[in-house]
N, CA and C atoms as a LAMMPS dump frame, in Angstrom:
ITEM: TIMESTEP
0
ITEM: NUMBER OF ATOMS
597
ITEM: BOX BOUNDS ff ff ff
-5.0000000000000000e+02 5.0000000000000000e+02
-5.0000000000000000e+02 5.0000000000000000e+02
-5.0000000000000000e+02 5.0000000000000000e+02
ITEM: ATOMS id mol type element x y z
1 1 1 N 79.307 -376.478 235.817
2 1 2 C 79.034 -377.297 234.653
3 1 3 C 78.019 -376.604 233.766
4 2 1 N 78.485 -376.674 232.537
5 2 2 C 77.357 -376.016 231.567
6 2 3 C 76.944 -377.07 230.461
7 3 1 N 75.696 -377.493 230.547
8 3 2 C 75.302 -378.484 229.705
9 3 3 C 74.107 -377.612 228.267
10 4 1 N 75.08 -377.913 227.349
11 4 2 C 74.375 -377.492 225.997
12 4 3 C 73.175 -378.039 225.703
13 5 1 N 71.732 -377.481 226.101
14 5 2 C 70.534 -378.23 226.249
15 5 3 C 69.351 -377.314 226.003
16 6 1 N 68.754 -377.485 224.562
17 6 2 C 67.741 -376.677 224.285
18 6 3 C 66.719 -377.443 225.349
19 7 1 N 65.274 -376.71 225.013
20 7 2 C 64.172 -377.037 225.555
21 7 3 C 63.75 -378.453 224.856
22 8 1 N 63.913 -378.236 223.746
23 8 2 C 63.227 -379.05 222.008
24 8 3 C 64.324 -380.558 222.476
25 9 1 N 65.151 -379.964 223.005
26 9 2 C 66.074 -381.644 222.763
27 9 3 C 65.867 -382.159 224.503
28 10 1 N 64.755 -381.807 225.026
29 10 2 C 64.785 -382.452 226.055
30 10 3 C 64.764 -384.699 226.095
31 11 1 N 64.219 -384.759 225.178
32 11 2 C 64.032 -386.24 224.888
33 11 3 C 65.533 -387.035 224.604
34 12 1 N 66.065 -385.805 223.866
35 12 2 C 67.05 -386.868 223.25
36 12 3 C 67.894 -386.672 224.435
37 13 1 N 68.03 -385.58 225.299
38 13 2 C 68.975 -385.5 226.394
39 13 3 C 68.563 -386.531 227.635
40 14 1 N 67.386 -387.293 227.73
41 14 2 C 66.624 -388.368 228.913
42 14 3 C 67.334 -389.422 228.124
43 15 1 N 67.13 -389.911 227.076
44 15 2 C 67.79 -391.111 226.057
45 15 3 C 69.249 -391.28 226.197
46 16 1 N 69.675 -390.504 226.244
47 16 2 C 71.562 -390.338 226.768
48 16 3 C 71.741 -390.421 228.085
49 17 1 N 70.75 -389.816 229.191
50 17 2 C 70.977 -390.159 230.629
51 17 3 C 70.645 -391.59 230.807
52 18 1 N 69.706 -392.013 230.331
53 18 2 C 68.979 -393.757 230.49
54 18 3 C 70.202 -394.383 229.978
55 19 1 N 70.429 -394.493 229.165
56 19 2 C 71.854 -394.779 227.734
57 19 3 C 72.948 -395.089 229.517
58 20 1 N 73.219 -394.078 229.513
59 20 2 C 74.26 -393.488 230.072
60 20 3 C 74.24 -394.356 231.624
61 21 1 N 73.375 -394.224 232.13
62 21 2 C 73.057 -395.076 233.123
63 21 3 C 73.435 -396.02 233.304
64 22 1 N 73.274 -396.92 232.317
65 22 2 C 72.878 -398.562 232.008
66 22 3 C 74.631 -399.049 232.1
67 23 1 N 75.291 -397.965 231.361
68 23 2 C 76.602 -398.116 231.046
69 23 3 C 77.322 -397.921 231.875
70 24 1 N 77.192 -397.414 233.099
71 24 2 C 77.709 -396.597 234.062
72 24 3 C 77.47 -397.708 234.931
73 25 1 N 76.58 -398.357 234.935
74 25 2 C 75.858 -400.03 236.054
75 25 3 C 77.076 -400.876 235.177
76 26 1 N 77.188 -401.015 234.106
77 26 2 C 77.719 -402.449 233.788
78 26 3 C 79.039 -401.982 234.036
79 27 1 N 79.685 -400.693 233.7
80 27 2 C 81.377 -401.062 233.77
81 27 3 C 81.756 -399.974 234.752
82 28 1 N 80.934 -399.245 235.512
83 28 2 C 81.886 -398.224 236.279
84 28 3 C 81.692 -397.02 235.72
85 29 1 N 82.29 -395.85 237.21
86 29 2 C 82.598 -394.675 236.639
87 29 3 C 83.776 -394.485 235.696
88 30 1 N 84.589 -395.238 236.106
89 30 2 C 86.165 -394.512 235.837
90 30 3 C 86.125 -395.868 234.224
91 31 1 N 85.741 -396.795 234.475
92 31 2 C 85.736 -397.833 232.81
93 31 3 C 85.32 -396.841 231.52
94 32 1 N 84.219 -396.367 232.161
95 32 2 C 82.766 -396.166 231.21
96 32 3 C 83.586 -394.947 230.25
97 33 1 N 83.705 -394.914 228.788
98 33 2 C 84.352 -393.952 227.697
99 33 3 C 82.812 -393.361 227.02
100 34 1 N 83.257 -391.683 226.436
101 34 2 C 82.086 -391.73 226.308
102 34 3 C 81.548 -392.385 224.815
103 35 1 N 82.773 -393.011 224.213
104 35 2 C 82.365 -394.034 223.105
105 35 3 C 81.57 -394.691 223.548
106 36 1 N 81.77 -395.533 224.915
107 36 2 C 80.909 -396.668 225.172
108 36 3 C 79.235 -396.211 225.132
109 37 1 N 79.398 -395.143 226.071
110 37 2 C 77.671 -394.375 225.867
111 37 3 C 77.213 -393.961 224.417
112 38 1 N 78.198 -393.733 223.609
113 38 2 C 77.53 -393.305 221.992
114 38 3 C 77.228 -394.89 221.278
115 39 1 N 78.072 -395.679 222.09
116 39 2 C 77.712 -397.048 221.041
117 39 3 C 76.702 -397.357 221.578
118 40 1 N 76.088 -397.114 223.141
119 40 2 C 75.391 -398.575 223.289
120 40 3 C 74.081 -397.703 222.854
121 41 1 N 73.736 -396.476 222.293
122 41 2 C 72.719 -395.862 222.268
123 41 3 C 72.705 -395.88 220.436
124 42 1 N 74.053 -396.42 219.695
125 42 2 C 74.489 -396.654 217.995
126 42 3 C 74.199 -395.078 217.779
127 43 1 N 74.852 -394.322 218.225
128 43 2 C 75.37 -393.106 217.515
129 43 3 C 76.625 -392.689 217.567
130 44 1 N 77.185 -391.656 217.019
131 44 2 C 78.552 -391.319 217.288
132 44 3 C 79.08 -390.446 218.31
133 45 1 N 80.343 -390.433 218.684
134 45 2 C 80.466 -389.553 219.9
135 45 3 C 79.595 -388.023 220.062
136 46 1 N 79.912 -387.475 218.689
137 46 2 C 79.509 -385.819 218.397
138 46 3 C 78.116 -385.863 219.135
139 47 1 N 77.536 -386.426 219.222
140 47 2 C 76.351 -386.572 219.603
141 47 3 C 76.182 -386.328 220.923
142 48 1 N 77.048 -386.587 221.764
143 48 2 C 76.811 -386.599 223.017
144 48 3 C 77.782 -385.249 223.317
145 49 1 N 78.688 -384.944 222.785
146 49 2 C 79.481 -383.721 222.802
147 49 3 C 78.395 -382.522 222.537
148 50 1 N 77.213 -382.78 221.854
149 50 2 C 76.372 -381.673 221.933
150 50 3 C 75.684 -381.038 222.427
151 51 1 N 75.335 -382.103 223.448
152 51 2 C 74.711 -381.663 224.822
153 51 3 C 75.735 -381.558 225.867
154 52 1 N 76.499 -382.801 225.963
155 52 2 C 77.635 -382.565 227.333
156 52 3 C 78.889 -382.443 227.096
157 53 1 N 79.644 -381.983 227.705
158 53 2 C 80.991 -381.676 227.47
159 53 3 C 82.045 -382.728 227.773
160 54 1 N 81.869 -383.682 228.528
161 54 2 C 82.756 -384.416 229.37
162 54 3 C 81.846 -385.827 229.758
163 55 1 N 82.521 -386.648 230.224
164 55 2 C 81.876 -387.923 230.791
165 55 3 C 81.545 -387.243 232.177
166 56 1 N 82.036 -386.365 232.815
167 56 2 C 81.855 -386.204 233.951
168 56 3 C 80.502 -385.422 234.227
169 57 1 N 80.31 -385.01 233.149
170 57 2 C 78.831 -384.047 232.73
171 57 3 C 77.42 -384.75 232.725
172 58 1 N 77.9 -386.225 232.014
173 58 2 C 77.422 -386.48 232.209
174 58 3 C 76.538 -387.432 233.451
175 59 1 N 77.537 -387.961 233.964
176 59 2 C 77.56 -388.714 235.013
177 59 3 C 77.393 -387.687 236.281
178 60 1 N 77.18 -386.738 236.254
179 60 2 C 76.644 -385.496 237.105
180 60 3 C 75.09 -385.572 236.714
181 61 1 N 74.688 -385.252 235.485
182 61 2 C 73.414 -385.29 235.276
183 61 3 C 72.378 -386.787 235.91
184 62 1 N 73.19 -387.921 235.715
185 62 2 C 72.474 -389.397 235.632
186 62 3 C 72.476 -388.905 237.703
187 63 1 N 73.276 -388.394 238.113
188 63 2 C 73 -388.422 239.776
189 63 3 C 71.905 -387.471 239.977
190 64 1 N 71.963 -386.436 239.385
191 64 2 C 70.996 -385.59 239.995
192 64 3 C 69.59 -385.701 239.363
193 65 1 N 69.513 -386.623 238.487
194 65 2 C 68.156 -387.357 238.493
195 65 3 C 67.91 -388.407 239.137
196 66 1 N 68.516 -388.858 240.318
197 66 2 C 68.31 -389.839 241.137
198 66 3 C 68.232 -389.558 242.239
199 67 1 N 68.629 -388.087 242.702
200 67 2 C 68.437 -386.972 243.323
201 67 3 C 67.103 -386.391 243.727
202 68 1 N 66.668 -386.435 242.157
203 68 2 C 65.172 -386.575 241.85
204 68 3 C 63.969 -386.892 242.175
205 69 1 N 64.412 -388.204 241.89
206 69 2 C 63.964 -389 242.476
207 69 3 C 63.957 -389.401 244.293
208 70 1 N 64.598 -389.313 244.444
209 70 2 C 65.122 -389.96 246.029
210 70 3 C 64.377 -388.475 246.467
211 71 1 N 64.314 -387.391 246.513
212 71 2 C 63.492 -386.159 246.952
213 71 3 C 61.88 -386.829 247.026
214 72 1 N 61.395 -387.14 245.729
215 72 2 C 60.434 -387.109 245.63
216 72 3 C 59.973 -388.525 246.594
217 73 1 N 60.609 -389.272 246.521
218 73 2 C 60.531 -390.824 247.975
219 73 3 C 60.421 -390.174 249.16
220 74 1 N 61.33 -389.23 249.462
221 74 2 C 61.104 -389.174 250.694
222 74 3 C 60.124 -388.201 251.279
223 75 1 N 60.056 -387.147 250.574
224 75 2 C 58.688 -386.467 250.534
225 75 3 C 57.485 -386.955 251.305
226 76 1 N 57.215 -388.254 249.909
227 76 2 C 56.064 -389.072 250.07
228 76 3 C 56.012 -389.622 251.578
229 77 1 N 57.333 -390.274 251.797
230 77 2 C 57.511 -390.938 252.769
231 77 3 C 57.082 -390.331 254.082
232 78 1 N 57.763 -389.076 254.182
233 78 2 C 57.658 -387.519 254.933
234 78 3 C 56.487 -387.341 255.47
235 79 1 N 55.075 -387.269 254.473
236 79 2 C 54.131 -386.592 254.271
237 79 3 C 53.493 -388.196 255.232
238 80 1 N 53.694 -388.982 255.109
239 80 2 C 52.902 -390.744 255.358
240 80 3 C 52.959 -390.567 256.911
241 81 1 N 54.049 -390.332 257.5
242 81 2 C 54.362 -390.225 258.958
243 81 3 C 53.912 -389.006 259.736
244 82 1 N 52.918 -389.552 261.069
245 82 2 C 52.403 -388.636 261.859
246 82 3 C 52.748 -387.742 263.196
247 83 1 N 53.87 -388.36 263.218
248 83 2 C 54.77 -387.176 264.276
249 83 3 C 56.259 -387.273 263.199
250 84 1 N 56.864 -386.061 264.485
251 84 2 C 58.277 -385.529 264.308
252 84 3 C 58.922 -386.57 263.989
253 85 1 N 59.291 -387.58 264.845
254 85 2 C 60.255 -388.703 265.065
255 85 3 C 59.671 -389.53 264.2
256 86 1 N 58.746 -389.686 263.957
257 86 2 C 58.824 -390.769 262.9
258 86 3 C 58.709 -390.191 261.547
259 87 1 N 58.488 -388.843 261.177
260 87 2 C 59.213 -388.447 259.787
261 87 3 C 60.845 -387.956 260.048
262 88 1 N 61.283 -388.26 260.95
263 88 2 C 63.285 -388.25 260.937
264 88 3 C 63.32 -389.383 260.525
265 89 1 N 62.895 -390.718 260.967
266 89 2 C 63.002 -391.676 260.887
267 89 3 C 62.504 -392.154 259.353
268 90 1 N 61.46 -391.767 258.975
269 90 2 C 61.397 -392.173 257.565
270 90 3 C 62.174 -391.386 256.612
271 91 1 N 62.927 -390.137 256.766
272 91 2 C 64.036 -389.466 256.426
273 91 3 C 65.285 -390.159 255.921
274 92 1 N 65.714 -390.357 257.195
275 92 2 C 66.878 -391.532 257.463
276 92 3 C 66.722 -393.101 256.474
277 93 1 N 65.623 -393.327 256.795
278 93 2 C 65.263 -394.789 256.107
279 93 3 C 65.352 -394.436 255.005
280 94 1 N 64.943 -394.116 253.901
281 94 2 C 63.97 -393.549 252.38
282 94 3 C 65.92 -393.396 252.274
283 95 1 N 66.519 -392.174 252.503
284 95 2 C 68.408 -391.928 252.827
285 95 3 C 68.781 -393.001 252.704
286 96 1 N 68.927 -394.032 253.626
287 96 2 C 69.622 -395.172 253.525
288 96 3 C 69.979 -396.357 252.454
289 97 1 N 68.49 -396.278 252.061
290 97 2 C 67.896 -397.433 251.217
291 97 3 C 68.187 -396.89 249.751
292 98 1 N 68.318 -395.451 249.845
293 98 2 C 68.885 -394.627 248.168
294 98 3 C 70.367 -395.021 248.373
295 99 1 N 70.886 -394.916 248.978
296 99 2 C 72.622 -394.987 249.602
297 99 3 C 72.792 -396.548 249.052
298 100 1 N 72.427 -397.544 249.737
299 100 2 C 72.279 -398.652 249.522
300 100 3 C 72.509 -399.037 247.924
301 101 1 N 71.224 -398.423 247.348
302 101 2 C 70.722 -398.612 245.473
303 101 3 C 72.125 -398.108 245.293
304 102 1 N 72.619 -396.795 245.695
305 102 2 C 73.746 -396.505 244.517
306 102 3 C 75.168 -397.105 244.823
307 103 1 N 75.343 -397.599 245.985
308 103 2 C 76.5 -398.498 246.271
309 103 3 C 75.988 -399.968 245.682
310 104 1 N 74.937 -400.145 245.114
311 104 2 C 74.915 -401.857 244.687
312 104 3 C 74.927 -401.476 243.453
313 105 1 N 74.726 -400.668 242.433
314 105 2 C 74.35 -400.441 241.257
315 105 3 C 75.017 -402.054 240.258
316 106 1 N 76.279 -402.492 240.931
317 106 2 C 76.778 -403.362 239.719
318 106 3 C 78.002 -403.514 240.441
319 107 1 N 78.287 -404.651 239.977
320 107 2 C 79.895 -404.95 240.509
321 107 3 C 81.264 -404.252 240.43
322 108 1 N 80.73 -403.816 239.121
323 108 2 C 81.687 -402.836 238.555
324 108 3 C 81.679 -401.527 239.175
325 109 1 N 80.39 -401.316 239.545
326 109 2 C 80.985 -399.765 239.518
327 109 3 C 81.093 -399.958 241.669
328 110 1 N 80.729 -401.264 242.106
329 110 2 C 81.377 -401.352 243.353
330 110 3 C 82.814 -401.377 243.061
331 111 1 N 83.295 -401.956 242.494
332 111 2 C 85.003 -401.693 242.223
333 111 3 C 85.781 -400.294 242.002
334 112 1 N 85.074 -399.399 241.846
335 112 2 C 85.834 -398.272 241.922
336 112 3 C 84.969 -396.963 242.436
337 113 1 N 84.232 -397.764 243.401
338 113 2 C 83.1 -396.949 244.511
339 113 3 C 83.689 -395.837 245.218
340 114 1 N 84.925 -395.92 245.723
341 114 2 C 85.603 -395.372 246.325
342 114 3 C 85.682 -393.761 245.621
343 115 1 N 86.086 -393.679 244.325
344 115 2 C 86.438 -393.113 243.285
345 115 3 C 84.956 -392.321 242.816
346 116 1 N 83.819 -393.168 242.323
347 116 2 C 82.762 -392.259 241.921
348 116 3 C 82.148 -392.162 243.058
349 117 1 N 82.19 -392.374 244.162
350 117 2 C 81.369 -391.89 245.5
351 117 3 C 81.487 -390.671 245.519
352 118 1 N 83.029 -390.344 245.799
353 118 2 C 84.157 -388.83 245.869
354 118 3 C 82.892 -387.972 244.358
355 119 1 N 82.555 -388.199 243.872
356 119 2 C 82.235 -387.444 242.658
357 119 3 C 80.837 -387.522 243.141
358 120 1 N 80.153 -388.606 243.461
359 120 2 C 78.718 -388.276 243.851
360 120 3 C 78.484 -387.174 244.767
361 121 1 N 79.733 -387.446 245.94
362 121 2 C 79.344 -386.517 247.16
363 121 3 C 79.556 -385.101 246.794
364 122 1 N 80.286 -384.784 245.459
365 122 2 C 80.704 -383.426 245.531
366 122 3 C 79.284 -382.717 245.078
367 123 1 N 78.284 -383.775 243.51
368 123 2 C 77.149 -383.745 243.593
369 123 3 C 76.665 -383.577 243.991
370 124 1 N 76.44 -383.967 245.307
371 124 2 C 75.142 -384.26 246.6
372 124 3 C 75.403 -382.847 247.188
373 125 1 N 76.64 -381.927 247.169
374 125 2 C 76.753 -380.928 247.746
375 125 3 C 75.664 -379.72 247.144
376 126 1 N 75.579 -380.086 246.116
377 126 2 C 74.539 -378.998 245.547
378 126 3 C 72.974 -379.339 246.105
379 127 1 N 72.883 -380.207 246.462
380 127 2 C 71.416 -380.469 247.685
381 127 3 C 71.584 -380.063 248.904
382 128 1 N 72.44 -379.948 249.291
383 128 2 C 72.262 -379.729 250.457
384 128 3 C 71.773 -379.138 251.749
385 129 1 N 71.378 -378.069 250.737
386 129 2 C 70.094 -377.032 251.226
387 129 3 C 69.32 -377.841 251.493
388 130 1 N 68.44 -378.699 250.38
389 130 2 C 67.358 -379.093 250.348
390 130 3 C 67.218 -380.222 251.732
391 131 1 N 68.065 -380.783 251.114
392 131 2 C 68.245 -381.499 253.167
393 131 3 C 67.864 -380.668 254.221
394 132 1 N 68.813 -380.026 254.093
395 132 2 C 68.807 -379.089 255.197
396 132 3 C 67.652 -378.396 255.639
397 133 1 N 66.449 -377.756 254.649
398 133 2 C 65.152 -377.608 254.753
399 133 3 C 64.276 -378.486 255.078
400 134 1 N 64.322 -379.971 254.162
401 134 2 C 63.289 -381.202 254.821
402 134 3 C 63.757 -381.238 255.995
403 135 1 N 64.766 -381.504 256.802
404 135 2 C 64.952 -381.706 258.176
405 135 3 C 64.251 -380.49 258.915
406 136 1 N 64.556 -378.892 258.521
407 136 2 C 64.001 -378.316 259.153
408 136 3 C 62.774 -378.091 259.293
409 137 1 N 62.122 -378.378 258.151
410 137 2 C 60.563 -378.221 258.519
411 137 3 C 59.933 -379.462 259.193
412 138 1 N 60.851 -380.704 259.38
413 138 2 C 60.599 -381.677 260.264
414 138 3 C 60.319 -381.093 261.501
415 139 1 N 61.66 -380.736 262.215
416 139 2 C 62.076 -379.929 263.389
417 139 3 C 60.57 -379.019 263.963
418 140 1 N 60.392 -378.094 262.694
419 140 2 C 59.1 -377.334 262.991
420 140 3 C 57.829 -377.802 263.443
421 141 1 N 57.624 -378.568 262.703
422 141 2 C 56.336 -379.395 263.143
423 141 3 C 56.301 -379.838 264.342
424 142 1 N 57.328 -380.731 264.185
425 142 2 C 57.501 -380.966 266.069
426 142 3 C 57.534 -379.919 266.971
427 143 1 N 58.011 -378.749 266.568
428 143 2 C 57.972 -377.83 267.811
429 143 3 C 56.459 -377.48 268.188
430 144 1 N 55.803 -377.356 266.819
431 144 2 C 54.048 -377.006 266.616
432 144 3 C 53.62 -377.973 267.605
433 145 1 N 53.435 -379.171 267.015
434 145 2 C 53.094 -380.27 268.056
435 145 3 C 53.02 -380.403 269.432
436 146 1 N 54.058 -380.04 269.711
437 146 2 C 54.643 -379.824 271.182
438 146 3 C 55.118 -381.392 271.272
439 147 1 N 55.987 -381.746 270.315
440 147 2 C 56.826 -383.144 270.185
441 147 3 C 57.967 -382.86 270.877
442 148 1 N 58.494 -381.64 270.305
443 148 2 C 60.134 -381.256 270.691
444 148 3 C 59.776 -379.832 271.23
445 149 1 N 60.458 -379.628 272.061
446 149 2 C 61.078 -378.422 272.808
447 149 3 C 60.267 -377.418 271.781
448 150 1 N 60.3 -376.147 272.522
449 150 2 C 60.913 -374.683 271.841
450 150 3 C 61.977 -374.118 271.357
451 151 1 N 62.389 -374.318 270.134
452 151 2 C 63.612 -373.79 269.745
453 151 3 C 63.795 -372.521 269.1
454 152 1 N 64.459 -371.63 268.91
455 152 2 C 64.299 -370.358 268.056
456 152 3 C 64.749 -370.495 266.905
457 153 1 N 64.404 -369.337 265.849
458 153 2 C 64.692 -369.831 264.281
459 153 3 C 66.821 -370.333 264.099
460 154 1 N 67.352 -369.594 264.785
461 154 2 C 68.216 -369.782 265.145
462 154 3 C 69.074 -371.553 265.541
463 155 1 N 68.665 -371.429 266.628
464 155 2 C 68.7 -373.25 267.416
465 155 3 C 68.033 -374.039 266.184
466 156 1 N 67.303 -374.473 265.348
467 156 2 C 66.483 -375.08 264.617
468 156 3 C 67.537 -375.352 263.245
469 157 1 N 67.621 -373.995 262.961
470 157 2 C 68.815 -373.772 261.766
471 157 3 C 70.081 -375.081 261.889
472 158 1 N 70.253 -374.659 263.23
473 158 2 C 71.823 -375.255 263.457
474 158 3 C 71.246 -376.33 263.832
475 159 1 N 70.575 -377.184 264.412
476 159 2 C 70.454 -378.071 264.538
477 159 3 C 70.164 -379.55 263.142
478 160 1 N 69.469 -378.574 262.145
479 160 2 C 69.005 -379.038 261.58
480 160 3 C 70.572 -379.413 260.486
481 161 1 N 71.327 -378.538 260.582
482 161 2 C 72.302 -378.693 259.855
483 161 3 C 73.323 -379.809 260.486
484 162 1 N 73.544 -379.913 261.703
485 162 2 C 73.568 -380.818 262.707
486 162 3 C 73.365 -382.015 262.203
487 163 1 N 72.2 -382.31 262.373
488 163 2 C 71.467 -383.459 261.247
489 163 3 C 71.966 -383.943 260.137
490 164 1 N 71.911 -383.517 259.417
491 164 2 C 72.004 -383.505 258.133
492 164 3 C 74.091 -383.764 257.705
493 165 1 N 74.745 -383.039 258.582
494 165 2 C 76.179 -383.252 258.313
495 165 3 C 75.983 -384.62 259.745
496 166 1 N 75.439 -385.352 260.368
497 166 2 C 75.827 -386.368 261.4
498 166 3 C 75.513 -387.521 260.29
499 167 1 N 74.449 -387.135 259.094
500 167 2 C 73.462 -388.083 258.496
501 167 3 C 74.636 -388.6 257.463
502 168 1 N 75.339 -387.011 256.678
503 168 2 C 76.29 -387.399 255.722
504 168 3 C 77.667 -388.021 256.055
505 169 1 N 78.116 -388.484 257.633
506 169 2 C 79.018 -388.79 257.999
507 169 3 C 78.623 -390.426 257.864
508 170 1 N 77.466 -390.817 258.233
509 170 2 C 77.23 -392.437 257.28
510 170 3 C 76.97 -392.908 256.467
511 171 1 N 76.895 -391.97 255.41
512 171 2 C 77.129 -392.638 254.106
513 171 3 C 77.959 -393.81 253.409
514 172 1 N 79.129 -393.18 253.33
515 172 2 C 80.309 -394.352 253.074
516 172 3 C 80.368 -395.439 253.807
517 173 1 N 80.383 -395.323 255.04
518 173 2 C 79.44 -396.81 256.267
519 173 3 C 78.749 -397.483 255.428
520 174 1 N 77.622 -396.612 254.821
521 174 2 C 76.255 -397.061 255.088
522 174 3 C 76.398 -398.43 253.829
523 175 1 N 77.557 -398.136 253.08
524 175 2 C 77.597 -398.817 252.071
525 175 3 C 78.622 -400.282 252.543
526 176 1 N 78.81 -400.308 253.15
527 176 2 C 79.041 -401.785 253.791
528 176 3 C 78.242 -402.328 255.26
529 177 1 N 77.663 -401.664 255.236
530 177 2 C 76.899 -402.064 256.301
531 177 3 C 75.731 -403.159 256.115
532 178 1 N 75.132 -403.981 256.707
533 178 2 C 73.708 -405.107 256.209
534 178 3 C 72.625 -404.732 256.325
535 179 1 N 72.066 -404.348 255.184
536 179 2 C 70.877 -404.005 255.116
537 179 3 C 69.682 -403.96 256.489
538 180 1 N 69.93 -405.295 257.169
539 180 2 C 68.773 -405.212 258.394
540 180 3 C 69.435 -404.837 259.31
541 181 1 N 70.572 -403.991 259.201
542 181 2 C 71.1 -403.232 260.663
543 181 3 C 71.046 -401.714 260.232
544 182 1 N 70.587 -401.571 259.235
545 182 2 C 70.335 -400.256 258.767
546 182 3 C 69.251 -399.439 259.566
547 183 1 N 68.607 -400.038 259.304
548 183 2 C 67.13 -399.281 260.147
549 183 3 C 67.613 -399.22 261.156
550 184 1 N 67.762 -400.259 262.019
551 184 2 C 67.945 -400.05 263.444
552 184 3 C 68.932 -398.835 263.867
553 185 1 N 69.776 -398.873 263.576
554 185 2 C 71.064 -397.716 263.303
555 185 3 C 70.259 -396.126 263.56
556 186 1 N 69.391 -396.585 262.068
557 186 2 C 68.889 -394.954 261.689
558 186 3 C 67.971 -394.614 263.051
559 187 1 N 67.178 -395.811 263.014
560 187 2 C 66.161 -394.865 264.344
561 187 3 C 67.129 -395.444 265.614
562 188 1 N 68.135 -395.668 266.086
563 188 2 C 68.63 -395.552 267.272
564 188 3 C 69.128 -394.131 267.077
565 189 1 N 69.747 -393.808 266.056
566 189 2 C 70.644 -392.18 265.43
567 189 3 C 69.04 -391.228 266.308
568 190 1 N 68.114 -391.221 265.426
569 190 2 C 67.072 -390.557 265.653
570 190 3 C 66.143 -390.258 267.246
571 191 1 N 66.296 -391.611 267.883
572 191 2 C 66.098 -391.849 268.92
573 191 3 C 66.807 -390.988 270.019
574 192 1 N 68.122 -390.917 269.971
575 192 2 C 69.4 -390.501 270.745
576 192 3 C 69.611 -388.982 270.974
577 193 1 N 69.018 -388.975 269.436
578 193 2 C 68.742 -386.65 269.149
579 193 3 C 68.062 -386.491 269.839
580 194 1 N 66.72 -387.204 269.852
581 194 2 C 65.503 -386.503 270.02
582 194 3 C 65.5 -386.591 272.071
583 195 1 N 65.863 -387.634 272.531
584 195 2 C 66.176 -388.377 273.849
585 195 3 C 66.782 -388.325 274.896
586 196 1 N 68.292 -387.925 274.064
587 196 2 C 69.433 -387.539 274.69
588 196 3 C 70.181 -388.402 275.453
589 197 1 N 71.308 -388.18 276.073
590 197 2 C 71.659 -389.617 276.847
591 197 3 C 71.596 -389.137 278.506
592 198 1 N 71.115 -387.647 278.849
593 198 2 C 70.679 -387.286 280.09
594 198 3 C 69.693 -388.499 280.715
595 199 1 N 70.455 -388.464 282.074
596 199 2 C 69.425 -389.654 282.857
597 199 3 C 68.262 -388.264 283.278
């Protein structure tokens, strides 16, 4: 994706994602025209053709500022918790509860969830590193600690990726699932890694 975006038009390009947002909550991915985003912001299409190319451009951008965001939650969250297991666990949680926000966004765009999920996740693929690093420097600490085992840079790698593809296999779950069975879920998930089911 190549988005036409000086430095100077950073404002007007946040005003079209907010815009864009709002519109994307009330009628859906697949409703939403990008007339509808030039009207509800009272400009004309060209306008939004100048920065983005496509509705899909844009609706790429409105995720990966929520992306953004949800990094910077769990971070915090990350940084709050004093062992291993309980920053997986606030990992997972901070994960869940973003999962949650973007499967409720609106009725509408639950109606064709199915459809912009497929487009979020292809999104979410461009993080995936970054996952893949917060988990691992989880992993690390704990090994420092002497929480978890000795693992080599190797074992850690894969494990951590481990993680992270077991984490993205409940997503789509996670979005019909009830909120107060969420947690429990996540730290039983977390519990089970770290535990094992060896007697």
């Amino acid at each position: 994706m190549i988005v036409k975006v000086a430095i100077k038009d950073e404002p007007a390009v946040e005003e079209i994602l907010i815009k864009a947002k709002e519109v994307f909550q009330l009628y859906g991915f697949k409703k939403t025209t990008m007339e509808d985003i030039a009207r509800s912001m009272g400009k004309g299409k060209s306008t939004l053709y100048y920065y983005f190319t496509s509705k899909e451009d844009i609706f790429e951008q409105v995720v990966d500022a929520e992306m953004a965001h949800f990094f910077a939650d769990i971070e915090k969250a990350i940084d709050k918790a004093s062992s291993a297991r309980e920053k997986l666990k606030a990992y997972c949680r901070v994960r869940m509860k973003k999962i949650e926000k973007m499967c409720n966004l609106s009725h509408a765009l639950r109606n064709d969830m199915i459809e912009s999920m497929a487009i979020i996740l292809e999104i979410k693929r461009k993080h995936e590193t970054r996952h893949i690093d917060l988990v691992r420097s989880i992993f690390e600490f704990g090994v420092r600690e002497r929480e978890f085992k000795k693992m080599t840079a190797l074992e850690t790698e894969r494990f951590s990726n481990l993680f992270v593809t077991l984490f993205k296999g409940m997503e789509l779950p996670a979005c019909i699932i009830h909120p107060s069975d969420q947690q429990e879920m996540t730290d039983f998930m977390v519990d089970m890694m770290i535990e094992g089911i060896g007697r």
